[in-house]
MOPAC internal coordinates of N, CA, C and O (Angstrom, degrees):
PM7 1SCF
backbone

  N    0.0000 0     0.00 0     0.00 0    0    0    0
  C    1.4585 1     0.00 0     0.00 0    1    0    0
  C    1.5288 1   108.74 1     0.00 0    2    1    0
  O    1.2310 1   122.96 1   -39.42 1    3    2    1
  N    1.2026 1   111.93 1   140.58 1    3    2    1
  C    1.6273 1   129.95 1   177.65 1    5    3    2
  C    1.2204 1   117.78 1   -52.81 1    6    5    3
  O    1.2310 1   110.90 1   -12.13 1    7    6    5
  N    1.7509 1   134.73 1   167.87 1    7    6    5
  C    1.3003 1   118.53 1  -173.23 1    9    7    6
  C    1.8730 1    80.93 1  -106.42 1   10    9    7
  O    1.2310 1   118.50 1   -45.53 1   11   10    9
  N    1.3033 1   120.47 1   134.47 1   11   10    9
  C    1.2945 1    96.38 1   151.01 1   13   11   10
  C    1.6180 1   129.25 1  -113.60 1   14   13   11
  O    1.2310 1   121.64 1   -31.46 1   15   14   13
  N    1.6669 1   114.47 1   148.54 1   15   14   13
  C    1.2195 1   113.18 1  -169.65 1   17   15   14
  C    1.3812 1   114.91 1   -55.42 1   18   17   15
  O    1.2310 1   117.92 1   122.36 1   19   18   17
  N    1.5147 1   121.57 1   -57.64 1   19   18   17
  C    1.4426 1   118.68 1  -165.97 1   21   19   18
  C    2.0115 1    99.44 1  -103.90 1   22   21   19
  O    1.2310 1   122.96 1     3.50 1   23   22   21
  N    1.3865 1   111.93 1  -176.50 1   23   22   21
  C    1.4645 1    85.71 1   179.53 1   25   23   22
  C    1.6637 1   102.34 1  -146.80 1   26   25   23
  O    1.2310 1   114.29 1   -31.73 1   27   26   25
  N    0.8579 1   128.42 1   148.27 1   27   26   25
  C    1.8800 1   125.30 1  -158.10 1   29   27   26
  C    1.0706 1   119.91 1   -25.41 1   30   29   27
  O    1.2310 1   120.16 1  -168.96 1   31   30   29
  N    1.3031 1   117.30 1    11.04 1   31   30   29
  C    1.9723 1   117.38 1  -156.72 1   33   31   30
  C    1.7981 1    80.02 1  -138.25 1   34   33   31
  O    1.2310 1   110.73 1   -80.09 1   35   34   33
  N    1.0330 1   135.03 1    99.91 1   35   34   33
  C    0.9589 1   136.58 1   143.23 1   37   35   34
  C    1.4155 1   136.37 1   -78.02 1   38   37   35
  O    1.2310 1   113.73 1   -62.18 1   39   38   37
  N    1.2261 1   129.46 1   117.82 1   39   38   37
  C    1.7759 1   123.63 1  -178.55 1   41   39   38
  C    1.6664 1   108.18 1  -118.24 1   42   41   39
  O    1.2310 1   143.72 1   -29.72 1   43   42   41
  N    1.6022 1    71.52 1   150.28 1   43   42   41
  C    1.9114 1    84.10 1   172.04 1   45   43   42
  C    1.6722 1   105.39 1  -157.55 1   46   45   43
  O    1.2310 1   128.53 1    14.96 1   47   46   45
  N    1.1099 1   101.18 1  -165.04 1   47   46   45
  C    1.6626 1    91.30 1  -166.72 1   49   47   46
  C    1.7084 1    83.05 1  -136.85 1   50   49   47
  O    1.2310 1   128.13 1    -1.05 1   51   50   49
  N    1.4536 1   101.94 1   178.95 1   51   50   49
  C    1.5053 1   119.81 1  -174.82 1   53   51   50
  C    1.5995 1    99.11 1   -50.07 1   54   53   51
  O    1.2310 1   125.81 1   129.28 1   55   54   53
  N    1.5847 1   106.43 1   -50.72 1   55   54   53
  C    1.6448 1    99.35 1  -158.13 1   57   55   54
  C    1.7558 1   113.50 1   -61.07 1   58   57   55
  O    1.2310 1   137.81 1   138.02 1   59   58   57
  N    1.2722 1    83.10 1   -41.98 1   59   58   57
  C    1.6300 1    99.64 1   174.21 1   61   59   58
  C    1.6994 1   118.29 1   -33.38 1   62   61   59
  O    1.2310 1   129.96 1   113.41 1   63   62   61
  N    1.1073 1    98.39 1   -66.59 1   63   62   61
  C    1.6816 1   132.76 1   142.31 1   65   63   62
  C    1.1545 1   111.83 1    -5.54 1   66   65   63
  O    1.2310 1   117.96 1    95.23 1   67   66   65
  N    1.3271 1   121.48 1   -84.77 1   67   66   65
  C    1.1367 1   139.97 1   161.92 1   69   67   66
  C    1.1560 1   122.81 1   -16.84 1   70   69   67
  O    1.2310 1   126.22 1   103.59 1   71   70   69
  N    1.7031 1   105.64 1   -76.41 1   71   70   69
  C    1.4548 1   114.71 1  -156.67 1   73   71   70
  C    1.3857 1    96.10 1   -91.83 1   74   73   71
  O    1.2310 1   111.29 1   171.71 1   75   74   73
  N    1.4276 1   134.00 1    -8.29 1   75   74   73
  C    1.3354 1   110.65 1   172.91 1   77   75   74
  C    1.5861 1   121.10 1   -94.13 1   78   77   75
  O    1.2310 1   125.62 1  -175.59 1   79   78   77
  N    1.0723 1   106.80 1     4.41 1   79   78   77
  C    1.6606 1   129.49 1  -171.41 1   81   79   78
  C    1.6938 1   107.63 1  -102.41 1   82   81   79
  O    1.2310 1   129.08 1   153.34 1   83   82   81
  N    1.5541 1   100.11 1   -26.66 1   83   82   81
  C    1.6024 1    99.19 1   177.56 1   85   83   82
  C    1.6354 1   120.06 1   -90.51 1   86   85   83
  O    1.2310 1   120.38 1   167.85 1   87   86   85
  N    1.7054 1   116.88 1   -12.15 1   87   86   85
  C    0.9575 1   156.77 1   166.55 1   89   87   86
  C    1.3180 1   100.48 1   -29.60 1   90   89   87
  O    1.2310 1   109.73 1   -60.73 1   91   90   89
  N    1.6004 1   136.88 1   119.27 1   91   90   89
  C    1.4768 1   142.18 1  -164.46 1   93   91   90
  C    1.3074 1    95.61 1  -126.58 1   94   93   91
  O    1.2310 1   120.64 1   -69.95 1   95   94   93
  N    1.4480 1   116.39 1   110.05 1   95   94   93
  C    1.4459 1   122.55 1   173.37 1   97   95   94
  C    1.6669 1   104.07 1  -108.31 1   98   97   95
  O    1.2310 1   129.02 1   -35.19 1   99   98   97
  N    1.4272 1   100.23 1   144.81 1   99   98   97
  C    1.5510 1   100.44 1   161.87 1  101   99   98
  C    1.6042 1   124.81 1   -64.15 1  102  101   99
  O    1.2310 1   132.77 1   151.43 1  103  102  101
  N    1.5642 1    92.93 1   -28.57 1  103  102  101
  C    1.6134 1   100.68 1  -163.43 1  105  103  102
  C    1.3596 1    98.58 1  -106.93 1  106  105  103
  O    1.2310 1   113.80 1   -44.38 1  107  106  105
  N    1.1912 1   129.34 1   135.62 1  107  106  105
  C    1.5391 1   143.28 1  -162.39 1  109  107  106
  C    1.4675 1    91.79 1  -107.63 1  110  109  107
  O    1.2310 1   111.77 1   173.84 1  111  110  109
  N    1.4347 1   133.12 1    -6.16 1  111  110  109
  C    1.8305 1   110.31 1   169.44 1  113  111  110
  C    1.8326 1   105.09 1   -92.38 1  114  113  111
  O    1.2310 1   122.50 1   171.81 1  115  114  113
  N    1.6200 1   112.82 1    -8.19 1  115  114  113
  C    1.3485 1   124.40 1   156.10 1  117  115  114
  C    1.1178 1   109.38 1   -54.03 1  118  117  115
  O    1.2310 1   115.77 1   106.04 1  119  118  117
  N    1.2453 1   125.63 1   -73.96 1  119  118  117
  C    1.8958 1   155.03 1  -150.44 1  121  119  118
  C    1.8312 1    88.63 1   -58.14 1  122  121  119
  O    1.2310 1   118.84 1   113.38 1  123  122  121
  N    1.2923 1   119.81 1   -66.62 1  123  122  121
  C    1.0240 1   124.42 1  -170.91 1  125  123  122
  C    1.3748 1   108.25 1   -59.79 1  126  125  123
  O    1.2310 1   112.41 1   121.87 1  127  126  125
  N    1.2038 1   131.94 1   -58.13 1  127  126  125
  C    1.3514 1   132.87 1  -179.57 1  129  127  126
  C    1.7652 1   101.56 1   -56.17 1  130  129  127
  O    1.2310 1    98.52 1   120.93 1  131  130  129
  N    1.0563 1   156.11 1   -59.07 1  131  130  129
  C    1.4700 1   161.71 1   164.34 1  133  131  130
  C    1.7911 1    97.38 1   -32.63 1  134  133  131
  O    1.2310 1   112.83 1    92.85 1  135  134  133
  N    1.0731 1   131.15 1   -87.15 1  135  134  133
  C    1.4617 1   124.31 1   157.00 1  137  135  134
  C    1.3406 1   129.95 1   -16.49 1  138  137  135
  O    1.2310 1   122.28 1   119.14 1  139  138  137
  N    1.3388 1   113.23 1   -60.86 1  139  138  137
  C    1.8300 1   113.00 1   156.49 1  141  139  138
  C    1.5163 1   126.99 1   -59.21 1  142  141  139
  O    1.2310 1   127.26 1   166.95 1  143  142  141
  N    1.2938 1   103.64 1   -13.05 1  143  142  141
  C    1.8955 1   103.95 1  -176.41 1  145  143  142
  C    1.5380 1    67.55 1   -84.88 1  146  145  143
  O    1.2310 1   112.43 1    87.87 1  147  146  145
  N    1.4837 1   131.89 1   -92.13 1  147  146  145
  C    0.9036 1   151.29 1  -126.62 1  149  147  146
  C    1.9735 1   103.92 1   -53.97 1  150  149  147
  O    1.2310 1   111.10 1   136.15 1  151  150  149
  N    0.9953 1   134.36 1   -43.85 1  151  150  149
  C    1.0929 1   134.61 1  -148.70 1  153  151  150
  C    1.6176 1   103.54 1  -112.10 1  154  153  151
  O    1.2310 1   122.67 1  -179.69 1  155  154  153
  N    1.8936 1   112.48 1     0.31 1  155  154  153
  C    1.2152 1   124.79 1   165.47 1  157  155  154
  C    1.9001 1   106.85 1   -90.04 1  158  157  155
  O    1.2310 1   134.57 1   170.22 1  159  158  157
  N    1.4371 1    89.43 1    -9.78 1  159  158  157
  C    1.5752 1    84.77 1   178.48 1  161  159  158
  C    1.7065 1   151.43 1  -101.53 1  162  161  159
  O    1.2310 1   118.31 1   -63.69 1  163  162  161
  N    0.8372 1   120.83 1   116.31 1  163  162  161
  C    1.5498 1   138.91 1  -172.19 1  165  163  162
  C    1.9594 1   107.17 1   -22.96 1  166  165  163
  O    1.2310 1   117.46 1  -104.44 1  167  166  165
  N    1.6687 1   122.45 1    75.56 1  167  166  165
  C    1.1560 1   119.54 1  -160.14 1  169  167  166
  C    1.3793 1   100.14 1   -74.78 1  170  169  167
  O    1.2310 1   115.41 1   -48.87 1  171  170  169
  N    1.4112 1   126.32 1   131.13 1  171  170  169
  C    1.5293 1   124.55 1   157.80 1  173  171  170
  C    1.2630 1    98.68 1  -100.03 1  174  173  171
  O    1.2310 1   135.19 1   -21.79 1  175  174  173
  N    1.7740 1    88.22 1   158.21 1  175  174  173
  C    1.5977 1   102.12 1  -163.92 1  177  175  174
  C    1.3970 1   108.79 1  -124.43 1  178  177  175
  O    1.2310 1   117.91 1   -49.62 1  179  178  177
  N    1.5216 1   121.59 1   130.38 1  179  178  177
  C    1.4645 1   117.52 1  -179.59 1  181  179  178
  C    1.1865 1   139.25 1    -4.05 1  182  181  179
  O    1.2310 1   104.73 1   -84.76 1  183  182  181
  N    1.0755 1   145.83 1    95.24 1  183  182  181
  C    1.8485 1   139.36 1  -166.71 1  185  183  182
  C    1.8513 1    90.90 1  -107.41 1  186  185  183
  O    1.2310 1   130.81 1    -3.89 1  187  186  185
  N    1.5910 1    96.75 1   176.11 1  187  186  185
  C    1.2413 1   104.85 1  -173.73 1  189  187  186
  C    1.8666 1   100.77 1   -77.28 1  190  189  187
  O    1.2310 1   123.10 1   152.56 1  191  190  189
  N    1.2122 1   111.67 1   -27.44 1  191  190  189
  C    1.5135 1   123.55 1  -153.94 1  193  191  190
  C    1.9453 1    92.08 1   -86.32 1  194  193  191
  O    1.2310 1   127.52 1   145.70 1  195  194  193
  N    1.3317 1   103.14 1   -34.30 1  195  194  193
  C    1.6215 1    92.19 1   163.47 1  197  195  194
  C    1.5933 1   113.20 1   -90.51 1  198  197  195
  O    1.2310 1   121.78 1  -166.71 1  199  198  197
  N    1.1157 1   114.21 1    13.29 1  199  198  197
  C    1.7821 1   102.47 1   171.35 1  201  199  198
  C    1.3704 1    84.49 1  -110.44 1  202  201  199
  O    1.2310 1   106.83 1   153.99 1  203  202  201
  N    1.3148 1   142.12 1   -26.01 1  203  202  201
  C    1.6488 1    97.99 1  -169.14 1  205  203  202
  C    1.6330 1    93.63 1   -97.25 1  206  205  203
  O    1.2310 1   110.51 1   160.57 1  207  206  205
  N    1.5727 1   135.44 1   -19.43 1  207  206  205
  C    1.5607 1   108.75 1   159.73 1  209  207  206
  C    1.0693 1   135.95 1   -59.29 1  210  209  207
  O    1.2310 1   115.22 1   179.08 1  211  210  209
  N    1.2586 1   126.67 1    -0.92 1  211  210  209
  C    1.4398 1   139.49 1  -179.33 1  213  211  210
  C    1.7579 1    97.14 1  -110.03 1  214  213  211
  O    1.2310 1   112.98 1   164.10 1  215  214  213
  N    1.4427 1   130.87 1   -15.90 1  215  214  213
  C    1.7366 1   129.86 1   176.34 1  217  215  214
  C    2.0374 1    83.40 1   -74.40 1  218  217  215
  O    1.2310 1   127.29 1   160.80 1  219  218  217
  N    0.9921 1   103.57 1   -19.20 1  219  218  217
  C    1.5735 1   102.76 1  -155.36 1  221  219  218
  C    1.2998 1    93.25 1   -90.82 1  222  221  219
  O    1.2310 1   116.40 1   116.56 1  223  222  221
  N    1.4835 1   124.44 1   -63.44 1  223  222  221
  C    1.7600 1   107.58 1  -168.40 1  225  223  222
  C    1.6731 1   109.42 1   -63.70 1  226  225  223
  O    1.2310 1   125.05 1   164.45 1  227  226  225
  N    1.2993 1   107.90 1   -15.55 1  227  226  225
  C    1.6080 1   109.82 1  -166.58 1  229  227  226
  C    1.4974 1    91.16 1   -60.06 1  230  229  227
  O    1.2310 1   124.91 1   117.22 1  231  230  229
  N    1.6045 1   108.18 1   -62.78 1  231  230  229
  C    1.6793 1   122.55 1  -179.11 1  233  231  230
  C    1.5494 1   120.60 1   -40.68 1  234  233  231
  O    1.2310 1   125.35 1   160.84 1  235  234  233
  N    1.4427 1   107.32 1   -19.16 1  235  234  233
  C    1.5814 1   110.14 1  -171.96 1  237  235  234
  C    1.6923 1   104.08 1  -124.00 1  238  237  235
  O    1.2310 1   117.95 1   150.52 1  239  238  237
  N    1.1261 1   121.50 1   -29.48 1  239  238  237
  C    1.5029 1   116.06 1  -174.53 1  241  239  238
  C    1.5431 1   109.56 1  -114.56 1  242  241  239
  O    1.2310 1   118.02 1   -28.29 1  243  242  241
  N    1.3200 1   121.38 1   151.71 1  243  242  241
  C    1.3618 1   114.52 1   170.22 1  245  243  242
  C    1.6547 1   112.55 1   -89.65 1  246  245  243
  O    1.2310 1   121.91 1   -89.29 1  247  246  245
  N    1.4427 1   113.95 1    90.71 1  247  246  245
  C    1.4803 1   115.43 1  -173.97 1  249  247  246
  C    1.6340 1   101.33 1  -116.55 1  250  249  247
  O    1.2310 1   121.38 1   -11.97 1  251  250  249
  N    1.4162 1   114.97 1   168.03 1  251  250  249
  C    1.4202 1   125.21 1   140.79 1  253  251  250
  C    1.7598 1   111.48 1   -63.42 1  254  253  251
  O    1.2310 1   136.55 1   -28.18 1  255  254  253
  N    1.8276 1    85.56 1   151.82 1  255  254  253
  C    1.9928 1    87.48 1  -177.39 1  257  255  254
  C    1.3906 1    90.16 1   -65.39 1  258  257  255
  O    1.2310 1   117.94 1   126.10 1  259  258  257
  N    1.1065 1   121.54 1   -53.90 1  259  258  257
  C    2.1246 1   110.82 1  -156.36 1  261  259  258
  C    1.3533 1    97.77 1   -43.97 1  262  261  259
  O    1.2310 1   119.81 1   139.76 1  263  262  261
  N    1.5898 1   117.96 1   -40.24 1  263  262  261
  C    1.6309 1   110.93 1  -162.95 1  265  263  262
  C    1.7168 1   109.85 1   -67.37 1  266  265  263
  O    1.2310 1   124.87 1   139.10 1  267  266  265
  N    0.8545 1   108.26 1   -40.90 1  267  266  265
  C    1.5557 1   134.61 1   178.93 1  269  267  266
  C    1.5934 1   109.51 1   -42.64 1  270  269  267
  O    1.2310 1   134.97 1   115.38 1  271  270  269
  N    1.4849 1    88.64 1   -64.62 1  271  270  269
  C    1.6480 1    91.16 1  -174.69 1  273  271  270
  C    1.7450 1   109.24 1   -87.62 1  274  273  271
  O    1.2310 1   118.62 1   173.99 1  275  274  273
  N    1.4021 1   120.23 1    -6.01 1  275  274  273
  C    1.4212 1   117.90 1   146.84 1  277  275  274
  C    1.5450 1   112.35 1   -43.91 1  278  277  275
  O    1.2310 1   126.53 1    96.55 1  279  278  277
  N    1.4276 1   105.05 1   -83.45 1  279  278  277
  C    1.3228 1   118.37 1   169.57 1  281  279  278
  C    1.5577 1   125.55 1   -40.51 1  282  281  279
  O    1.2310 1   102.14 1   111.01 1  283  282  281
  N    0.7548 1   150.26 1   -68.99 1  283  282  281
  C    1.6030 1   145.46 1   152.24 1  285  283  282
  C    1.4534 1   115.42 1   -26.92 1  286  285  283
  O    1.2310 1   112.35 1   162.51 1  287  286  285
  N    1.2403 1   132.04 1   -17.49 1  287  286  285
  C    1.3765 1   144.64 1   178.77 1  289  287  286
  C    1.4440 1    99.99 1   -81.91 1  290  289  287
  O    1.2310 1   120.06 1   126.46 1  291  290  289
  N    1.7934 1   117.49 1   -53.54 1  291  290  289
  C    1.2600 1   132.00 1   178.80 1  293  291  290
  C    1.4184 1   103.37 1   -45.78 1  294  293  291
  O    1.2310 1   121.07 1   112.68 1  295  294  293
  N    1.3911 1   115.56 1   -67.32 1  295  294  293
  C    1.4994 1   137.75 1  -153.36 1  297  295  294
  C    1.4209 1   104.72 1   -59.67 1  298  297  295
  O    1.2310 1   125.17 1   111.00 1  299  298  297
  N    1.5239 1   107.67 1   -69.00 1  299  298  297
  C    1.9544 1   115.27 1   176.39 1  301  299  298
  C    1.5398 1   101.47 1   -53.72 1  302  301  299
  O    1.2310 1   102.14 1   144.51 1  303  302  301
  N    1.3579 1   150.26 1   -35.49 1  303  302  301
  C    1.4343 1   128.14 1  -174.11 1  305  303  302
  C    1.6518 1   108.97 1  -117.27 1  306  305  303
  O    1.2310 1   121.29 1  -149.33 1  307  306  305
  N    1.6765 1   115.13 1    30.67 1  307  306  305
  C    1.3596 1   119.01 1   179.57 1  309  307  306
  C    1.1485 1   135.38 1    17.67 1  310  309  307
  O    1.2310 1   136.99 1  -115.93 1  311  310  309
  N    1.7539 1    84.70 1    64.07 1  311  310  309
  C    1.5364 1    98.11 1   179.87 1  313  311  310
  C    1.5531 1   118.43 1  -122.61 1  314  313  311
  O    1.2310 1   119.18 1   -75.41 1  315  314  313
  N    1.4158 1   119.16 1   104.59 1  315  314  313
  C    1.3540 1   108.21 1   166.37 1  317  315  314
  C    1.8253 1   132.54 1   -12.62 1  318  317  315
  O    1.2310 1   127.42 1   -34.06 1  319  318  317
  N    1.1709 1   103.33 1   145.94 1  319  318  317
  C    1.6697 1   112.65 1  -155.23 1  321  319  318
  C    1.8405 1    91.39 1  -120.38 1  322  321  319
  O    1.2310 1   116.70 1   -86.36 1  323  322  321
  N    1.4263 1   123.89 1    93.64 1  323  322  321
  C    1.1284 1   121.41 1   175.35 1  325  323  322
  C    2.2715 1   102.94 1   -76.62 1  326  325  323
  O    1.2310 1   123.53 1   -58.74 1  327  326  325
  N    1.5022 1   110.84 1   121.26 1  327  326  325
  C    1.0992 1   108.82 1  -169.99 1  329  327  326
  C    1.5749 1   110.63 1  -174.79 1  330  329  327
  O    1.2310 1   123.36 1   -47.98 1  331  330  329
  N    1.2338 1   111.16 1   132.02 1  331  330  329
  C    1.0200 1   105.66 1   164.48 1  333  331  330
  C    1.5466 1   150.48 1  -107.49 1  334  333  331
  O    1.2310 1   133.14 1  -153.84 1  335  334  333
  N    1.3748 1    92.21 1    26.16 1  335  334  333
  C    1.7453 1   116.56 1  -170.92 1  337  335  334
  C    1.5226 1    97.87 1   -93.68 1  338  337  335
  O    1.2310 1   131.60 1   -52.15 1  339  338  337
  N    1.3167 1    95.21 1   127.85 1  339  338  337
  C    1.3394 1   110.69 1  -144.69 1  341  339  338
  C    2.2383 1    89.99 1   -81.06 1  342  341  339
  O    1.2310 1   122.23 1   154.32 1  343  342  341
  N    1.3636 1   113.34 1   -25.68 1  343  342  341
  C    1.0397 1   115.45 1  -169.78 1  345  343  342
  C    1.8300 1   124.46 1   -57.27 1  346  345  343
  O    1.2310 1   135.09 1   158.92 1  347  346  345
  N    1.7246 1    88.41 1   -21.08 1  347  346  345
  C    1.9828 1   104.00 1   170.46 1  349  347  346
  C    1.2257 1   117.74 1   -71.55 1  350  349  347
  O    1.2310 1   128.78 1   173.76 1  351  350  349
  N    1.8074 1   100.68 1    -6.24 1  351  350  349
  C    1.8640 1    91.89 1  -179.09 1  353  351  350
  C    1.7346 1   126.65 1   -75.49 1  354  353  351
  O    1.2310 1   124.15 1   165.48 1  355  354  353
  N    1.4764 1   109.63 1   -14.52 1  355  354  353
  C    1.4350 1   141.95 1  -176.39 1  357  355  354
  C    1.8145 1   105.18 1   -68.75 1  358  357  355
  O    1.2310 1   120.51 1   163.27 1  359  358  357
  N    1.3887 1   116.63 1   -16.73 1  359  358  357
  C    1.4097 1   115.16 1  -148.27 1  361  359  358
  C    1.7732 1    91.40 1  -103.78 1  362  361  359
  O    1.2310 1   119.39 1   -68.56 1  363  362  361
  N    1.1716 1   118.77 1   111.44 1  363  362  361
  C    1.3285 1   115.51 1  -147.87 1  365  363  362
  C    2.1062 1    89.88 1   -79.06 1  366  365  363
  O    1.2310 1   117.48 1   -25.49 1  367  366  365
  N    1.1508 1   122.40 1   154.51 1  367  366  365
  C    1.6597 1   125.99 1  -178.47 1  369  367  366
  C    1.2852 1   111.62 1    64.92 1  370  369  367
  O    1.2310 1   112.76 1  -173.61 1  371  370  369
  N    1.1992 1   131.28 1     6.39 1  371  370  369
  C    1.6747 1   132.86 1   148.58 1  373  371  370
  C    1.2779 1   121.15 1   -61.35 1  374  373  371
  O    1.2310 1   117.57 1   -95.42 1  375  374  373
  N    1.3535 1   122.23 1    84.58 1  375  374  373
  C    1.1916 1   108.36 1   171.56 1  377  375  374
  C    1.9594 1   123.16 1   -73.55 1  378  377  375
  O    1.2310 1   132.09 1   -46.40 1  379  378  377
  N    1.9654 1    94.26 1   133.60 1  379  378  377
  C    1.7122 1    88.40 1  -166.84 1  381  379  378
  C    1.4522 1   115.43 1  -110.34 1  382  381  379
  O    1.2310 1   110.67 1   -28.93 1  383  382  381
  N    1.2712 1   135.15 1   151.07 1  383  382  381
  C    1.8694 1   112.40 1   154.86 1  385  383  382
  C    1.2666 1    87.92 1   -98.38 1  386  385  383
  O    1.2310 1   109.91 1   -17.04 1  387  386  385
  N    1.5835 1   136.54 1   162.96 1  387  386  385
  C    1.1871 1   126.25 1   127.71 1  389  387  386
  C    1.6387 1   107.37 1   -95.87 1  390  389  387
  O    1.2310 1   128.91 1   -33.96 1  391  390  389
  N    1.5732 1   100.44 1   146.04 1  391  390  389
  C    1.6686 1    97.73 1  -176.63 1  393  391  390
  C    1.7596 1   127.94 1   -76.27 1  394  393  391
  O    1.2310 1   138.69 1  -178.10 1  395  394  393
  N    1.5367 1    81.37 1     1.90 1  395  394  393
  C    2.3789 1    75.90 1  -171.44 1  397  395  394
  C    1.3635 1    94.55 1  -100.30 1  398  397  395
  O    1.2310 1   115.93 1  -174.63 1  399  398  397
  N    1.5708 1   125.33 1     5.37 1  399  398  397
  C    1.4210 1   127.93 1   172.05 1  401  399  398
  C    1.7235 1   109.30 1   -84.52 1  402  401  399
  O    1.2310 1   121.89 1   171.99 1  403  402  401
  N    1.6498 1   113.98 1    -8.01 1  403  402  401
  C    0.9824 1   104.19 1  -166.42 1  405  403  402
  C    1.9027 1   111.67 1  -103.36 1  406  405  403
  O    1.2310 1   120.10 1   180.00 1  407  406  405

């Protein structure tokens, strides 16, 4: 049996949400596939315990808030952060894959 990367339970949070939904593709069999990850997925929704881990990486890392509260979302429900923006590597207890490493 295969290893698989992600596993039937997919999560993401609002921002996630967000930015992959605002996402302007030329190619609409992209667009659609980004929408189907996205709208198959399990949205968590802001808690107080992910706004103050994300008051916290803001205080320690130089990030964007969306990235922040990506990351702090990761961190409070210890969940790996599939990504390849290289700027989440700074955020110390984020665990990351990036996928073109794989």
């Amino acid at each position: 049996m295969g290893r698989y990367l992600i596993d039937s339970n997919v999560i993401s949070n609002v921002i996630t949400r967000i930015e992959a939904l605002s996402w302007r593709s030329p190619i609409t069999q992209d667009e659609f596939y980004v929408k189907s990850f996205v709208n198959s997925s399990n949205i968590i929704s802001l808690s107080d315990i992910i706004v103050d881990k994300c008051i916290e990486i803001r205080r320690t890392c130089k990030i964007k808030t969306p990235d922040a509260i990506i990351a702090a979302t990761a961190i409070v429900h210890d969940f790996t952060l599939l990504t390849s923006d290289y700027d989440f590597k700074r955020i110390p207890n984020l665990k990351i894959i990036n996928p073109n490493d794989l």
